[in-house]
C-alpha positions in Angstrom: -12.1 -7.3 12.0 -10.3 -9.9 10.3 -7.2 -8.6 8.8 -4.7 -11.7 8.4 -3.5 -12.8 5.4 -4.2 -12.6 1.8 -5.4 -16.5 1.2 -3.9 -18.0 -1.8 -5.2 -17.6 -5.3 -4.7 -19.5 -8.6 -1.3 -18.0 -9.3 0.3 -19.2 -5.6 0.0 -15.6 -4.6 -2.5 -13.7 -2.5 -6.2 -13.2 -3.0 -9.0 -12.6 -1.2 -9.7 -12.0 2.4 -12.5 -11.8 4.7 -14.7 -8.7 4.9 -14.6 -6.1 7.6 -17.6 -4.9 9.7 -17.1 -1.6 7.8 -17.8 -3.7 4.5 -13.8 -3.7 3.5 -12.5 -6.5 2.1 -8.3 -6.7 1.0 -7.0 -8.3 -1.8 -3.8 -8.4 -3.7 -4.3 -5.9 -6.8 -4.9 -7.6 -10.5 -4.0 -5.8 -13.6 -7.4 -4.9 -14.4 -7.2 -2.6 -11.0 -4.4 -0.5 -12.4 -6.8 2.2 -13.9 -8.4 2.7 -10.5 -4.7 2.4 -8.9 -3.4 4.9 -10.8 -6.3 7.7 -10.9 -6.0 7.4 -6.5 -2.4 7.6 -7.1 -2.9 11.1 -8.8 -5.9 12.3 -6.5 -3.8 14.8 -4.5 -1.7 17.9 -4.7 1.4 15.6 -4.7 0.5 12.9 -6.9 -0.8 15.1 -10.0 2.7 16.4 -10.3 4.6 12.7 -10.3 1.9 10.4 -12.0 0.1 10.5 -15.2 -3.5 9.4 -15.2 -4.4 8.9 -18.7 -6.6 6.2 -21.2 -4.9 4.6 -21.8 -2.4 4.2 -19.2 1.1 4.7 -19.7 2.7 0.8 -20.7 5.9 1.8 -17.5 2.5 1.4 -15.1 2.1 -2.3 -16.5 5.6 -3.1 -16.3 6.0 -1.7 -12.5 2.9 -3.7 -12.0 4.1 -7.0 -13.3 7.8 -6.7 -11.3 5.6 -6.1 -8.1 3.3 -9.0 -8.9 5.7 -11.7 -9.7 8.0 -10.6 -6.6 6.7 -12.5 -3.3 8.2 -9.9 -1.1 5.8 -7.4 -2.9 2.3 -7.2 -2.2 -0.2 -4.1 -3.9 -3.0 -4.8 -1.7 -6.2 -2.8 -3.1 -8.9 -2.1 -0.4 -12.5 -3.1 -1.7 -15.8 -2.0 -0.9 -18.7 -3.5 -3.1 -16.7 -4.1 -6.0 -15.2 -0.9 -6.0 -11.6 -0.4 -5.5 -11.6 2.3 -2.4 -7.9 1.8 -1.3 -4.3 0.8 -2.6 -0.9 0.4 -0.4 1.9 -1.6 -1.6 4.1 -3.6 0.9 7.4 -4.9 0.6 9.0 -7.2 3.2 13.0 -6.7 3.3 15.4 -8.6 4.4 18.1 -6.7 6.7 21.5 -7.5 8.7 20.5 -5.5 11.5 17.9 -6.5 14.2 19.8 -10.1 14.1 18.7 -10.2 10.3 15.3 -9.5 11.3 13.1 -8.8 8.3 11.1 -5.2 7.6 8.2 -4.3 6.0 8.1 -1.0 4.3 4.4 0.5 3.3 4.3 2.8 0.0 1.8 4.4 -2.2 -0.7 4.5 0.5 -4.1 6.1 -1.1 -7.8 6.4 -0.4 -10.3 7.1 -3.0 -11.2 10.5 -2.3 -14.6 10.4 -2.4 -14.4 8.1 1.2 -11.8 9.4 2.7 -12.0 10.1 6.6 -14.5 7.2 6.7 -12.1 4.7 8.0 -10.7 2.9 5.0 -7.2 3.9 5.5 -6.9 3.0 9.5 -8.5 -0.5 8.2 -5.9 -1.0 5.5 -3.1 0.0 7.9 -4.1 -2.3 10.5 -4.3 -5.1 8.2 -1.0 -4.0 6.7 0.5 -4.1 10.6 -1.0 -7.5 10.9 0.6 -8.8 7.6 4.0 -7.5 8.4 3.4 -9.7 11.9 2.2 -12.1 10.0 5.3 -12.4 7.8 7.4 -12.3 10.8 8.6 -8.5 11.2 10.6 -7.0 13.2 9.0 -3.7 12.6 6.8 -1.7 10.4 8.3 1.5 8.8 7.0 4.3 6.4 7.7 7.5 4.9 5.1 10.2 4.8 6.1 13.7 2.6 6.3 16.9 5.1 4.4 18.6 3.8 1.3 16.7 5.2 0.9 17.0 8.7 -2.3 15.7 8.8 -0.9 12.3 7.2 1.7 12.0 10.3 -0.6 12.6 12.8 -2.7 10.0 10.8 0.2 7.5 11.1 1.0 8.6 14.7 -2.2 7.7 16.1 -1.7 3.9 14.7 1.6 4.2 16.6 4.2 5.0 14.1 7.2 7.0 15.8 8.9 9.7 13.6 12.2 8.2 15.2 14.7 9.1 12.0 14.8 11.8 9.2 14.4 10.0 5.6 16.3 11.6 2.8 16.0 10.7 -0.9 17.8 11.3 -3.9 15.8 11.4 -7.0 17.2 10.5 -10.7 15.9 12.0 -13.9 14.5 9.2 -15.9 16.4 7.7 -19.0 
């Protein structure tokens, strides 16, 4: 499987990528995908109560979607499978102090279409996250995964992910 990276596109970004024995090619998201984003983004018991899947879409998802594309430590990576958008994470590459100011990648919004899930579409767009995050010169990998889904950590467990810390959050009601 060829999971490097992204290839450069017209805007001195990412595009396209090779395609997977599974039929998966990655590619950094366009604006057009946002629909398709969005609707995965909501597909769970979690998800229905935080986003808002509507036609159209709220404007805040364009604007979120234009900081993230214009940022070169930001990458929404959308998993494709013929022509349909199967697969979304976003990754962000951080620089730290710590590790010798050794850089980390942090994986969010991780989401298979529903419709394919269990068929190995997430597990291909982790590994080529891993591989980017190498790829970019990581120090490490890290993620957060809500608890309550078990199935999820054992997911991320069996690409080797360690539940070494205990993330807490804060959250701020909108303005």
């Amino acid at each position: 499987m060829r999971i490097g990276s992204l290839g450069s596109d017209s805007r001195g970004g990412h595009g396209g990528e090779g395609v997977t024995e599974a039929g998966l090619s990655f590619r950094r998201a366009r604006a057009e995908d946002l629909p398709s984003i969005v609707r995965m983004l909501a597909d769970d018991v979690l998800g229905a109560k935080r986003e808002r899947f509507a036609e159209p879409l709220p404007e805040a998802y364009a604007r979120a979607f234009r900081a993230i594309d214009a940022d070169a430590n930001n990458e929404l990576v959308v998993a494709v499978r013929e022509e349909q958008i199967i697969g979304v994470l976003q990754l962000s590459f951080i620089p730290y102090l710590t590790y010798q100011g050794g850089w980390r990648a942090l994986v969010e919004g991780v989401r298979v279409d529903g419709r394919v899930r269990s068929q190995g579409v997430g597990k291909a767009l982790l590994e080529w996250a891993i591989a980017r995050a190498r790829e970019r010169g990581c120090v490490m990998i890290q993620l957060t995964t809500d608890k309550s889904r078990p199935d999820a950590k054992r997911f991320y467990e069996g690409l080797g992910f360690v539940a070494s810390h205990d993330g807490m959050k804060l959250h701020f009601t909108p303005r």
